[in-house]
C-alpha positions in Angstrom: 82.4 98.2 87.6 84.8 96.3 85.4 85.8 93.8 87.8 82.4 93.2 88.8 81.0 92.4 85.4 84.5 89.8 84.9 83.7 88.6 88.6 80.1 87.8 87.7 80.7 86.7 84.1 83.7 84.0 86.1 80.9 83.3 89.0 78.3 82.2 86.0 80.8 79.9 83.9 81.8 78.0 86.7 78.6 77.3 87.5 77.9 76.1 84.0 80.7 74.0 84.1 79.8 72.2 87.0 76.9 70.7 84.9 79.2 69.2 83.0 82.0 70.7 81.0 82.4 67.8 78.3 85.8 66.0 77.7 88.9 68.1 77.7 89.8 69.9 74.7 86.1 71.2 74.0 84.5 74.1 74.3 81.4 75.0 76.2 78.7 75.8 73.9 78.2 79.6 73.0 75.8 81.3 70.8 79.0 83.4 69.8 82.3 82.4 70.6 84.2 79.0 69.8 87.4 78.2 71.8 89.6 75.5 70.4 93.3 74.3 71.9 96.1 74.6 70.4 99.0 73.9 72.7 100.6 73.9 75.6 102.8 73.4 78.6 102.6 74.1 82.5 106.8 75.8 82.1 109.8 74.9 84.3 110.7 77.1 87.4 113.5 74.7 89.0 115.8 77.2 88.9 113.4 80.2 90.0 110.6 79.0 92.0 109.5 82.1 93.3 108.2 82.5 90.0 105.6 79.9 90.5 102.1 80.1 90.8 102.5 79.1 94.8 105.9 80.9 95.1 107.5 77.8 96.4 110.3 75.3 96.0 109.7 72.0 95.5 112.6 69.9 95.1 113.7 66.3 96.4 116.5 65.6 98.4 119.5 68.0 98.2 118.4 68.8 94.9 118.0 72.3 95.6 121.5 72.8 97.0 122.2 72.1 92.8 120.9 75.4 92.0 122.4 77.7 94.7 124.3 80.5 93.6 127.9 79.4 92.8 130.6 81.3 96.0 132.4 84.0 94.0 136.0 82.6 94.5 134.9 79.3 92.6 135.4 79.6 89.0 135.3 75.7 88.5 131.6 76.2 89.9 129.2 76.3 86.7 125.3 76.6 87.4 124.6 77.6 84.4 122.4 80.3 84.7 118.6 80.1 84.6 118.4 77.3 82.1 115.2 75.6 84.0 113.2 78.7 84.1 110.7 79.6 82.1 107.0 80.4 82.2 104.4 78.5 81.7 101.8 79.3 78.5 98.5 78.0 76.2 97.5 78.5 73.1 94.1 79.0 71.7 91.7 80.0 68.8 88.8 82.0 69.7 86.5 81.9 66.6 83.2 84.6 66.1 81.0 81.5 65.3 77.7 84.8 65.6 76.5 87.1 63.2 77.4 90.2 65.1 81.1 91.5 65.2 82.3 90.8 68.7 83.8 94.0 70.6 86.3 93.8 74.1 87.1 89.7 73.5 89.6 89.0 76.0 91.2 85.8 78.3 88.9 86.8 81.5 90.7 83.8 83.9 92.5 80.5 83.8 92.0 78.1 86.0 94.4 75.0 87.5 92.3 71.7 87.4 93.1 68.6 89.0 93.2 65.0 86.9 89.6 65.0 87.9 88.9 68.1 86.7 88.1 70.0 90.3 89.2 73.3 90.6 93.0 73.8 92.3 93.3 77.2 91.9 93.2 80.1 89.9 96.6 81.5 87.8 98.6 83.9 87.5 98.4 85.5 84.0 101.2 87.4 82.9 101.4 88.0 79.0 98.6 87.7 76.7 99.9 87.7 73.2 96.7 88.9 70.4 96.8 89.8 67.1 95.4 93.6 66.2 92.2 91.9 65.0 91.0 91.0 68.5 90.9 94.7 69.6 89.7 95.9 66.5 86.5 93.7 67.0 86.2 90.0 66.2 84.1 89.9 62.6 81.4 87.1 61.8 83.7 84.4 60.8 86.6 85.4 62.0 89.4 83.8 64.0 92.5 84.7 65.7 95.4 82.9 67.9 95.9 84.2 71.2 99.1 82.7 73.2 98.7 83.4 77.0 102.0 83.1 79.1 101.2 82.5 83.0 102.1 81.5 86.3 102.7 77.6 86.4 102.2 75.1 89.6 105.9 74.8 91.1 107.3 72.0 89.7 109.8 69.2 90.6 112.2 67.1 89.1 109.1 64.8 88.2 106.8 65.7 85.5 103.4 67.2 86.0 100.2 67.3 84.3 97.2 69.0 84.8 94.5 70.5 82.6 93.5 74.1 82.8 90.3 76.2 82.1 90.2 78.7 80.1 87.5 81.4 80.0 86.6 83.8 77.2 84.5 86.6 77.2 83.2 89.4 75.3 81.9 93.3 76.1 78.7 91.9 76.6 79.1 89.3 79.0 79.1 86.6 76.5 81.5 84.3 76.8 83.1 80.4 76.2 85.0 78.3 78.1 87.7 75.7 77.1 89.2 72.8 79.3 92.7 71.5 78.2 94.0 68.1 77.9 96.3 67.4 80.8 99.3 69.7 79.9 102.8 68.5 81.4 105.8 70.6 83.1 108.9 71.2 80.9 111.7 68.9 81.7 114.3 70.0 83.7 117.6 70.9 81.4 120.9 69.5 82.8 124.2 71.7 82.6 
């Protein structure tokens, strides 16, 4: 029953994005909740990219040959461990802008986007970090930071940048959407 009410609440945002979501970095209007960006970054997973959102590496050249495990009889080899891994994660405010104290708030999906804003796929989310407030019921007023930590695009020894949705809803269906500004990749870290 759950997931239906999620897949339904997802099926009707997306919808109502496609009508136009604004510029990145606003909020789709809601009668209840305001979303507002705070930060973020798409992580680094050069040295682990199973860990990506597509499971794959994507590296130039012999570059991955860099990051194989050093033999056991080399002790002039130094990879330096994982340095390059690390997940990727956004930032929000989710703000009870109603009169009614909000019950079961919560991060419903994120969303890849390309520069153009088209959907690439959906992400992996792993942690979401919420103060006690936002399970305790979101008051009239009220406002909380939520940091989410997910699945990133693979990434490269180039930079990337895309924007992501992010939707918000409530135990009644109700619910916000946010689009990011472009967020980049970590750079890669150099032993």
């Amino acid at each position: 029953m759950r997931f239906s009410i999620v897949l339904f609440a997802t099926t009707l945002f997306l919808s109502l994005s496609a009508c136009g979501a604004g510029t990145p970095g606003d909020s789709i209007p809601s009668d209840s909740l305001e979303l507002t960006y705070v930060s973020g970054h798409l992580g680094i997973y050069a040295d682990c990219p199973a860990n990506t959102n597509t499971g794959e590496a994507d590296f130039a050249g012999d570059s991955a040959s860099m990051m194989a495990p050093c033999p056991p009889d080399d002790e002039e080899c130094n990879q330096g461990g994982f340095m390059n891994c690390e997940s990727a994660e956004v930032t929000i405010r989710i703000r009870n802008i109603g009169n009614e104290t909000l019950h079961g708030v919560e991060l419903a999906e994120l969303t890849l986007l390309a520069s153009d804003q088209s959907v690439l796929n959906s992400l992996i989310i792993e942690t979401i970090h919420a103060p006690a407030e936002l399970e305790d019921g979101l008051e009239p007023g009220e406002e909380v930071l939520v940091r989410v930590e997910f699945q990133g695009p693979s990434s490269n020894w180039e930079m990337i940048t895309h924007p992501v949705k992010v939707l918000v809803i409530d135990s009644k269906n109700n619910g916000a959407e946010l689009v990011t500004p472009p967020l980049d990749s970590l750079p890669v870290m150099m032993s």
